[in-house]
N, C-alpha and C positions, 0 to 999 in steps of 0.2 A: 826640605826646602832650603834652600842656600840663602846665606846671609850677604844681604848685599847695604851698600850707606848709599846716601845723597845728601845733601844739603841741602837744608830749611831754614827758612830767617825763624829767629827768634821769638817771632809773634805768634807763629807757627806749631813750636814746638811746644811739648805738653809733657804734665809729670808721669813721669814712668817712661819717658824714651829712653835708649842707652844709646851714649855717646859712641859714634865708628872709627873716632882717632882722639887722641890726646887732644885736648883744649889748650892752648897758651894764647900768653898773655903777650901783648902787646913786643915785648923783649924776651919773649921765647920760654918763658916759665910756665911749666905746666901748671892750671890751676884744674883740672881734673881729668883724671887716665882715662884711656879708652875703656869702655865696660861698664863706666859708672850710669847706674838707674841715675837719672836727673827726678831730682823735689820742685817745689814749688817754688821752695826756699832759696837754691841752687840757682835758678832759671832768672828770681830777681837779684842775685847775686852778680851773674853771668851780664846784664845789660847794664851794672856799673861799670862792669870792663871794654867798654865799649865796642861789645863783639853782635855784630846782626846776624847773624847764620851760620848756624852746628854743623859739623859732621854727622848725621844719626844712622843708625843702622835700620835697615829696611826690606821687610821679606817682601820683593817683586816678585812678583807672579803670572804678572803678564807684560806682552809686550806695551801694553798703556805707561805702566810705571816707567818703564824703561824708556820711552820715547822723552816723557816728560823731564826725566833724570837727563837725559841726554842734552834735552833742548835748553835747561837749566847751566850746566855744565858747560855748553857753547855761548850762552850769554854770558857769564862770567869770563872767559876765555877773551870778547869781547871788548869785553869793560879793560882789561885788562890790558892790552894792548891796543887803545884806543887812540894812542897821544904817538905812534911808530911812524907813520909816516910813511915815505917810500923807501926806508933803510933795508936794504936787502938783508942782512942776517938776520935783524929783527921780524923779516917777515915770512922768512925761512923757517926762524923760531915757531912762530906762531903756528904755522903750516902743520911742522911738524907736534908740537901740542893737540891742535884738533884733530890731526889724526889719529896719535895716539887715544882721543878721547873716544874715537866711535872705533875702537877697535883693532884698530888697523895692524897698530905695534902689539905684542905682547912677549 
Protein backbone atom coordinates (compact mmCIF):
# COMPACT_ATOMS: atom_id res chain seq x y z
CA UNK A 1 0.00 0.00 0.00
CA UNK A 2 1.53 3.34 -0.85
CA UNK A 3 2.01 6.05 1.49
CA UNK A 4 0.34 8.85 0.75
CA UNK A 5 -0.18 12.67 3.54
CA UNK A 6 -3.05 15.04 3.59
CA UNK A 7 -3.62 17.62 6.04
CA UNK A 8 -5.67 17.52 9.08
CA UNK A 9 -6.36 20.37 11.52
CA UNK A 10 -5.09 19.79 14.63
CA UNK A 11 -8.23 18.78 16.52
CA UNK A 12 -8.14 16.10 14.34
CA UNK A 13 -5.12 14.50 14.67
CA UNK A 14 -4.37 11.82 17.17
CA UNK A 15 -1.31 10.23 19.00
CA UNK A 16 0.60 7.78 16.99
CA UNK A 17 0.10 9.75 13.65
CA UNK A 18 3.38 10.31 11.77
CA UNK A 19 4.12 13.51 10.43
CA UNK A 20 4.37 13.53 6.10
CA UNK A 21 6.84 16.56 6.13
CA UNK A 22 8.99 18.53 8.49
CA UNK A 23 6.86 20.79 10.94
CA UNK A 24 8.22 24.45 11.33
CA UNK A 25 7.67 27.05 13.05
CA UNK A 26 6.37 30.23 12.27
CA UNK A 27 10.20 31.36 10.98
CA UNK A 28 11.07 28.25 9.27
CA UNK A 29 12.55 26.11 12.17
CA UNK A 30 11.87 22.80 12.25
CA UNK A 31 10.25 21.92 15.42
CA UNK A 32 9.85 18.10 14.39
CA UNK A 33 11.10 15.84 11.12
CA UNK A 34 9.10 14.13 8.89
CA UNK A 35 8.63 10.50 10.43
CA UNK A 36 8.19 11.53 13.84
CA UNK A 37 5.09 9.18 15.79
CA UNK A 38 3.33 12.35 17.35
CA UNK A 39 2.43 11.81 21.70
CA UNK A 40 -0.12 13.36 23.24
CA UNK A 41 2.40 15.57 24.69
CA UNK A 42 3.69 16.77 21.21
CA UNK A 43 0.18 17.44 19.87
CA UNK A 44 -0.22 20.08 23.07
CA UNK A 45 3.03 21.33 22.37
CA UNK A 46 2.35 21.70 18.61
CA UNK A 47 -1.09 24.27 19.38
CA UNK A 48 1.22 26.66 21.49
CA UNK A 49 2.98 27.26 18.11
CA UNK A 50 0.11 28.46 16.61
CA UNK A 51 -0.12 25.74 14.05
CA UNK A 52 -3.96 24.34 12.95
CA UNK A 53 -3.29 21.46 10.44
CA UNK A 54 -0.36 18.71 10.02
CA UNK A 55 0.95 17.32 7.21
CA UNK A 56 0.14 13.42 8.33
CA UNK A 57 0.92 10.51 6.30
CA UNK A 58 -2.15 8.52 5.11
CA UNK A 59 -2.59 5.03 3.60
CA UNK A 60 -5.54 5.80 0.83
CA UNK A 61 -7.23 3.16 -0.45
CA UNK A 62 -9.69 4.32 -2.08
CA UNK A 63 -10.83 6.72 -4.36
CA UNK A 64 -13.14 8.30 -1.17
CA UNK A 65 -9.87 9.48 0.54
CA UNK A 66 -8.58 10.68 -2.28
CA UNK A 67 -11.51 12.83 -3.37
CA UNK A 68 -11.65 14.21 0.13
CA UNK A 69 -7.72 14.86 0.19
CA UNK A 70 -8.48 16.61 -3.02
CA UNK A 71 -11.41 18.76 -2.08
CA UNK A 72 -9.32 19.72 0.98
CA UNK A 73 -6.33 20.85 -0.92
CA UNK A 74 -8.46 23.00 -3.32
CA UNK A 75 -10.00 24.82 -0.44
CA UNK A 76 -6.95 25.78 1.00
CA UNK A 77 -5.64 26.83 -2.62
CA UNK A 78 -8.73 28.91 -2.09
CA UNK A 79 -8.22 30.56 1.01
CA UNK A 80 -5.06 31.22 -0.23
CA UNK A 81 -5.64 33.32 -2.98
CA UNK A 82 -8.69 34.78 -2.03
CA UNK A 83 -7.58 38.64 -1.71
CA UNK A 84 -5.98 38.29 -6.03
CA UNK A 85 -8.39 39.94 -7.58
CA UNK A 86 -8.42 40.23 -11.39
CA UNK A 87 -4.28 40.45 -11.52
CA UNK A 88 -3.43 38.18 -14.40
CA UNK A 89 -0.26 36.51 -13.25
CA UNK A 90 -1.72 35.90 -9.87
CA UNK A 91 -4.37 34.22 -11.35
CA UNK A 92 -2.34 32.50 -13.91
CA UNK A 93 -0.55 31.36 -10.54
CA UNK A 94 -3.37 29.92 -9.16
CA UNK A 95 -4.54 28.11 -12.41
CA UNK A 96 -1.59 26.64 -12.56
CA UNK A 97 -1.37 25.44 -8.68
CA UNK A 98 -4.82 23.77 -8.99
CA UNK A 99 -3.80 21.95 -11.62
CA UNK A 100 -0.88 20.93 -10.53
CA UNK A 101 -3.06 19.76 -7.42
CA UNK A 102 -5.36 17.14 -9.35
CA UNK A 103 -2.71 15.88 -11.24
CA UNK A 104 -2.26 17.37 -14.07
CA UNK A 105 1.56 18.38 -13.81
CA UNK A 106 3.85 15.83 -12.58
Amino acid sequence: MNKHYRYLPLSKVTPGTVLADDLLDKVGHVLLPAGTTLTERMLQAIAHHDIHQLPVESDMSDAEDDTENLATRLERIEKIFRDIGDSEPACMLKSYVINYRKGEYK
